[in-house]
Backbone bond lengths (Angstrom), bond angles and torsions (degrees), N, CA, C in turn:
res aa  C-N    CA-C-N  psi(-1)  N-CA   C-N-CA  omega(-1)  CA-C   N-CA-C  phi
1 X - - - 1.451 - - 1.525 110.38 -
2 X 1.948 99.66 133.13 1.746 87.97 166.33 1.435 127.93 -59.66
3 X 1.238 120.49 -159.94 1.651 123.85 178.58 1.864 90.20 -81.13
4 X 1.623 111.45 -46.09 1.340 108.20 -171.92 1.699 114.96 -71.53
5 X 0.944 112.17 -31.07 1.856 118.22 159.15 1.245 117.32 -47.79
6 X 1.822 102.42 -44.70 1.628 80.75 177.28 1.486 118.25 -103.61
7 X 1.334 115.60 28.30 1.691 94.11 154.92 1.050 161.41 -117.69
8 X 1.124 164.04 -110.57 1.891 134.82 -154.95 1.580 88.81 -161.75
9 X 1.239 103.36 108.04 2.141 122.71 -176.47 1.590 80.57 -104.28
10 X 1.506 96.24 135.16 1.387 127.58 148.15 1.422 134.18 -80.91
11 X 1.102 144.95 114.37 1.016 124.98 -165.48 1.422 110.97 -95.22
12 X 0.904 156.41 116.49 1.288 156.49 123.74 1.935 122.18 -4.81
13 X 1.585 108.03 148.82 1.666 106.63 168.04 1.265 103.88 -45.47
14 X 1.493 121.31 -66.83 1.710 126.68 -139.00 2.520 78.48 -57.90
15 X 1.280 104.34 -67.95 1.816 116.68 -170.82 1.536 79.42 -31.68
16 X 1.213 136.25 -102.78 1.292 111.72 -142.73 1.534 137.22 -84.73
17 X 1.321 101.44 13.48 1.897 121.41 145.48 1.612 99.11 -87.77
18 X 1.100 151.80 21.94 1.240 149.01 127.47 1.281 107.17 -52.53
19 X 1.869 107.23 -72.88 0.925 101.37 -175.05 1.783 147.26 -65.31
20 X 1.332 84.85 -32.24 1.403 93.52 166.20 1.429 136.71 -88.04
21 X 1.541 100.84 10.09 1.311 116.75 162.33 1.411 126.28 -102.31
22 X 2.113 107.66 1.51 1.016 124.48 -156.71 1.687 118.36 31.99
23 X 1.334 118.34 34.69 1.902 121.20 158.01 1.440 115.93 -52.13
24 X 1.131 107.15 151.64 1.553 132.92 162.27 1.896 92.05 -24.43
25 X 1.214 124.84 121.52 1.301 126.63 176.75 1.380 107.58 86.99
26 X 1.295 130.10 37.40 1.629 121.15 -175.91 1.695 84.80 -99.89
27 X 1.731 118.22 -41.17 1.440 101.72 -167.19 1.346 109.69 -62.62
28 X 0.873 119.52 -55.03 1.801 112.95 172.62 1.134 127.84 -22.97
29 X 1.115 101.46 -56.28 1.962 115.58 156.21 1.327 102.03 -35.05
30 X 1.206 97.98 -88.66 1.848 101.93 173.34 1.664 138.62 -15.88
31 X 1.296 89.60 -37.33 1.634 99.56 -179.93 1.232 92.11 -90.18
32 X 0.764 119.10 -30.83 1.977 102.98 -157.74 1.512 89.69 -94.26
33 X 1.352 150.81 -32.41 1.378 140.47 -172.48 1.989 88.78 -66.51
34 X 1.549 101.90 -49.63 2.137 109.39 178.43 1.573 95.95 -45.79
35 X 1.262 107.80 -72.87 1.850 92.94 -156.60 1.362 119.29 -109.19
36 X 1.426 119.29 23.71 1.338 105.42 -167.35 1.142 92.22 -141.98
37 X 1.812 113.20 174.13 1.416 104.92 -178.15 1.697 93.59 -103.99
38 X 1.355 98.47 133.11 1.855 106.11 166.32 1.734 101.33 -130.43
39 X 1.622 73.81 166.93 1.452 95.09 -171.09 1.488 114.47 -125.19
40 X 1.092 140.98 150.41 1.440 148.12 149.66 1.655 111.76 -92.82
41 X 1.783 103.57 134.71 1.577 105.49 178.21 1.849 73.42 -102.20
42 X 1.462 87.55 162.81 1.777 125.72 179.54 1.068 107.98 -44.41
43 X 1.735 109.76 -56.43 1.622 132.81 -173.56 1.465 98.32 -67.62
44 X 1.073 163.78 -44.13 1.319 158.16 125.44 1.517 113.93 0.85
45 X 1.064 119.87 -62.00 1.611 134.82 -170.45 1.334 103.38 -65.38
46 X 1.597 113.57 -58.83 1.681 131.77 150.30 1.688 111.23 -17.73
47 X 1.258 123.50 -85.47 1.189 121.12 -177.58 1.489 134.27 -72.58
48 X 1.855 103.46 -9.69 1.697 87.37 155.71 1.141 121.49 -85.32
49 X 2.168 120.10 -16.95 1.648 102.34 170.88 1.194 105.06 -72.83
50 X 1.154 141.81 -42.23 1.636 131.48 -163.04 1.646 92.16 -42.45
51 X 1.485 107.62 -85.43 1.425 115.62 -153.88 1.517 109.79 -50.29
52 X 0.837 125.46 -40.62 1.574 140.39 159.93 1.439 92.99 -30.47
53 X 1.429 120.03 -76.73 1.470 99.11 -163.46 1.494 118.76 -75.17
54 X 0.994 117.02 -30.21 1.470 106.24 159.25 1.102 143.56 -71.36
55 X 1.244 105.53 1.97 1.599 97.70 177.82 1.670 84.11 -120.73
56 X 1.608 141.86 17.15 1.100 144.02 -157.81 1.285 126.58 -155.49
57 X 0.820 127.82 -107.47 1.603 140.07 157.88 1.562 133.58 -137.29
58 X 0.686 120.50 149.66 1.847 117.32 157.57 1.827 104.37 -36.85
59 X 1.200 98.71 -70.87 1.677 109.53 -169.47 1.866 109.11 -58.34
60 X 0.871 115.19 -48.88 1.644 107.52 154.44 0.927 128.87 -22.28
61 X 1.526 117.71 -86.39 1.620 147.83 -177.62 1.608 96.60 -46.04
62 X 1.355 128.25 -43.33 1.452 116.72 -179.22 1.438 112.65 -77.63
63 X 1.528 121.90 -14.77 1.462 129.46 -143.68 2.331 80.39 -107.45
64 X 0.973 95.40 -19.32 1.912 115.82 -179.74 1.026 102.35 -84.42
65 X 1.491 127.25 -28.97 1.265 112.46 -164.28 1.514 101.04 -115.52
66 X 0.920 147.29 -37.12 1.733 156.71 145.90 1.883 101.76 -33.13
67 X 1.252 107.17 -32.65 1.814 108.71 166.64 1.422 110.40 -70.79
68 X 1.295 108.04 -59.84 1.428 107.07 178.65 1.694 115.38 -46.16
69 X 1.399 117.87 -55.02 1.616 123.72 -164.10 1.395 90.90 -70.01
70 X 1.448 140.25 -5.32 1.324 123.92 -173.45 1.858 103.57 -98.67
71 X 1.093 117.00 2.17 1.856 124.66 -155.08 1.423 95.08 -98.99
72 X 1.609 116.35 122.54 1.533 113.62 -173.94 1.896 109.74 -65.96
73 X 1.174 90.76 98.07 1.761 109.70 -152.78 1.269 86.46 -131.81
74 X 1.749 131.28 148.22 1.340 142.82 111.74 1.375 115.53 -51.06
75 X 1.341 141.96 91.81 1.441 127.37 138.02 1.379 117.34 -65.20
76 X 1.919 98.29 137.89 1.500 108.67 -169.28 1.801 92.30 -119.87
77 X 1.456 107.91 114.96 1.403 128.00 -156.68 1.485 100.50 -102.28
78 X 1.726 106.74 -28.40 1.583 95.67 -165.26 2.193 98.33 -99.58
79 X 0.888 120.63 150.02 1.594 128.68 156.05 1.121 119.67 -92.24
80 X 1.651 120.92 97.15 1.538 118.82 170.60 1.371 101.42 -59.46
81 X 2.115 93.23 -175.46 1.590 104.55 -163.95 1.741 74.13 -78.09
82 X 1.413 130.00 -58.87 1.237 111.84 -154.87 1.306 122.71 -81.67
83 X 1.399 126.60 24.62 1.717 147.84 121.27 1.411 120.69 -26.99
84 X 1.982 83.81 -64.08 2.099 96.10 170.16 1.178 125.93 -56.66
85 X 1.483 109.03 -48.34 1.261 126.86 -150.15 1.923 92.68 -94.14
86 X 1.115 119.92 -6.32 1.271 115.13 150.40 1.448 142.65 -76.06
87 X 1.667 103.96 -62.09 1.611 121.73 133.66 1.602 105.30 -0.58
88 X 1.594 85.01 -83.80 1.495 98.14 -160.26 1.446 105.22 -29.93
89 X 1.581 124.01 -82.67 1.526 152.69 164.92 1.837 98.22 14.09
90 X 1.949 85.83 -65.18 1.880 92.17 -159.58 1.509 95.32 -75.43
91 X 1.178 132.69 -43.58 1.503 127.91 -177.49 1.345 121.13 -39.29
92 X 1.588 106.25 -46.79 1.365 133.24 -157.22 1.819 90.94 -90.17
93 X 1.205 125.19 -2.31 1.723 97.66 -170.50 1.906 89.50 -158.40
94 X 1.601 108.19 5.71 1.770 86.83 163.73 1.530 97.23 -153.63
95 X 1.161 132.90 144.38 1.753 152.38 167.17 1.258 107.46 -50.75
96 X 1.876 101.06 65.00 2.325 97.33 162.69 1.512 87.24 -125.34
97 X 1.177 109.56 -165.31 1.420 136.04 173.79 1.044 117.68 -82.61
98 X 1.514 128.96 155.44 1.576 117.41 174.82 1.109 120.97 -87.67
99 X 1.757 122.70 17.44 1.468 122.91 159.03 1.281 92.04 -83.95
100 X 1.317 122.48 -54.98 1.861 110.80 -158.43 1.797 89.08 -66.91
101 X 0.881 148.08 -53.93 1.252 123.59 -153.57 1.387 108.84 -73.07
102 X 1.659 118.06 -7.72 1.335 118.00 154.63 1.272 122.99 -71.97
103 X 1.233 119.64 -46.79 1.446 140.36 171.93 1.578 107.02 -44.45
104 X 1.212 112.52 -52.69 1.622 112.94 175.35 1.342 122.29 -70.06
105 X 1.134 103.00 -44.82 1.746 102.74 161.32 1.358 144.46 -55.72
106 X 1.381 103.35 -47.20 1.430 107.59 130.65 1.426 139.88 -21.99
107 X 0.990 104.27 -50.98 1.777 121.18 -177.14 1.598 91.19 -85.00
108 X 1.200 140.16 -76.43 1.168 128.07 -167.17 1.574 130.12 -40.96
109 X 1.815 95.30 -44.87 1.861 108.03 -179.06 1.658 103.20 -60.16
110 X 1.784 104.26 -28.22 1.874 94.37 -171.34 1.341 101.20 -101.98
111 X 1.602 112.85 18.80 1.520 107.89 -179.76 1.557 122.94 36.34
112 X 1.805 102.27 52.82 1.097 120.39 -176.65 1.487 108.67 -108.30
113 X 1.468 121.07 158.92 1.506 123.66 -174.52 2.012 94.38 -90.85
114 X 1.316 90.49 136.23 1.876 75.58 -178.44 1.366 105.24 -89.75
115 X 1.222 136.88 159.96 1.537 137.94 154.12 1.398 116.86 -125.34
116 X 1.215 94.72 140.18 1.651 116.69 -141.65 1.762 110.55 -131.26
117 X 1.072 131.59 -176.10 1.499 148.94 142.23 1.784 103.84 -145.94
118 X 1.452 124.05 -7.30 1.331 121.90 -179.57 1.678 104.56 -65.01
119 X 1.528 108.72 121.75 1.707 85.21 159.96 1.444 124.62 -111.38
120 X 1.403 104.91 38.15 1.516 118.37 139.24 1.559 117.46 -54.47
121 X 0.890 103.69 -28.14 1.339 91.63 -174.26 0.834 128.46 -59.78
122 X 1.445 107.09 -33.57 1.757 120.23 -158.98 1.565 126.57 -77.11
123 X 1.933 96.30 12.20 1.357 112.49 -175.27 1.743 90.74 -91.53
124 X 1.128 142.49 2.55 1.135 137.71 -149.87 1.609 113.82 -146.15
125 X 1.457 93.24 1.39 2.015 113.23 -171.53 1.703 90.35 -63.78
126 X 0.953 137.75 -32.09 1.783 149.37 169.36 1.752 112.13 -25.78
127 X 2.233 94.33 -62.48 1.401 97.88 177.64 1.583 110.10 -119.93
128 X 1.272 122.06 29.67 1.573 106.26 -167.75 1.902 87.46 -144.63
129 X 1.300 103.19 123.70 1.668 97.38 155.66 1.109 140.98 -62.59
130 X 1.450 144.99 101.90 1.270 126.22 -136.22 1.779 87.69 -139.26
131 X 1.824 99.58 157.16 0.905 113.13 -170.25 1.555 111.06 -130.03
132 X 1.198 141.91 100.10 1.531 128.71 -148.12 1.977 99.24 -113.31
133 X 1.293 65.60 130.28 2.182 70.85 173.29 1.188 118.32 -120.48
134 X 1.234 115.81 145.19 1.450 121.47 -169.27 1.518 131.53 -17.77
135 X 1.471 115.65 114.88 1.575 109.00 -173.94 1.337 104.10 -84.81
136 X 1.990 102.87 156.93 1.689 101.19 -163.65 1.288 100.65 -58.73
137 X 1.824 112.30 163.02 1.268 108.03 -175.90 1.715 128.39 80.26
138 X 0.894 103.55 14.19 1.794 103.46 -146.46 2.121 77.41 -110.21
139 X 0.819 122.63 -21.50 1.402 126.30 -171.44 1.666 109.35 -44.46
């Protein structure tokens, strides 16, 4: 394996409503769930049932989230202090949300590349490796 084979992509909400919306960038998803190691943060898992059920059902959002726990994925369930104290950092000094500044922190503590369609992110391309896939429309 290269150095880039072996490392650990995060996926982001928007990456896996790619995928399960099959969008422009779902194969990418695909490969990297095939050969690489990725991970899901909690807050990720969090915001595809929410939106799921609201824009959907109850029975969806669970039927979304039983997909996800089945995807040869690391989910990372617990938040270290230096999770927070990362968070904290991007919250405290650039304009995202406090999922993405969870979401990024995440990616940084596992020194993971994030993959994204948010371009929030790109306030944060400075300290987080980021990987951006096609925004809708982008065809």
């Amino acid at each position: 394996m290269t150095a880039s084979e072996n490392r650990s992509f995060l996926l982001d909400t928007s990456a896996l409503f790619t995928l399960i919306d099959d969008e422009d960038g779902a194969d990418r998803v695909e490969q990297i769930l095939r050969s690489h190691h990725a991970l899901i943060p909690c807050i990720a898992g969090l915001e595809v049932y929410y939106v799921t059920r609201q824009q959907h059902s109850e029975d969806e959002a669970n039927r979304r989230l039983a997909f996800l726990h089945h995807l040869p994925a690391t989910w990372l369930n617990q938040i270290s202090d230096s999770v927070i104290v990362l968070a904290g950092g991007f919250k405290a000094q650039h304009r995202v949300s406090l999922a993405d500044a969870l979401v990024a922190a995440f990616a940084v503590d596992a020194r993971a590349i994030l993959v994204h369609k948010d371009p929030e992110f790109r306030a944060l391309a400075r300290s987080v490796s980021l990987e951006e896939l096609p925004l809708k429309g982008s065809r």
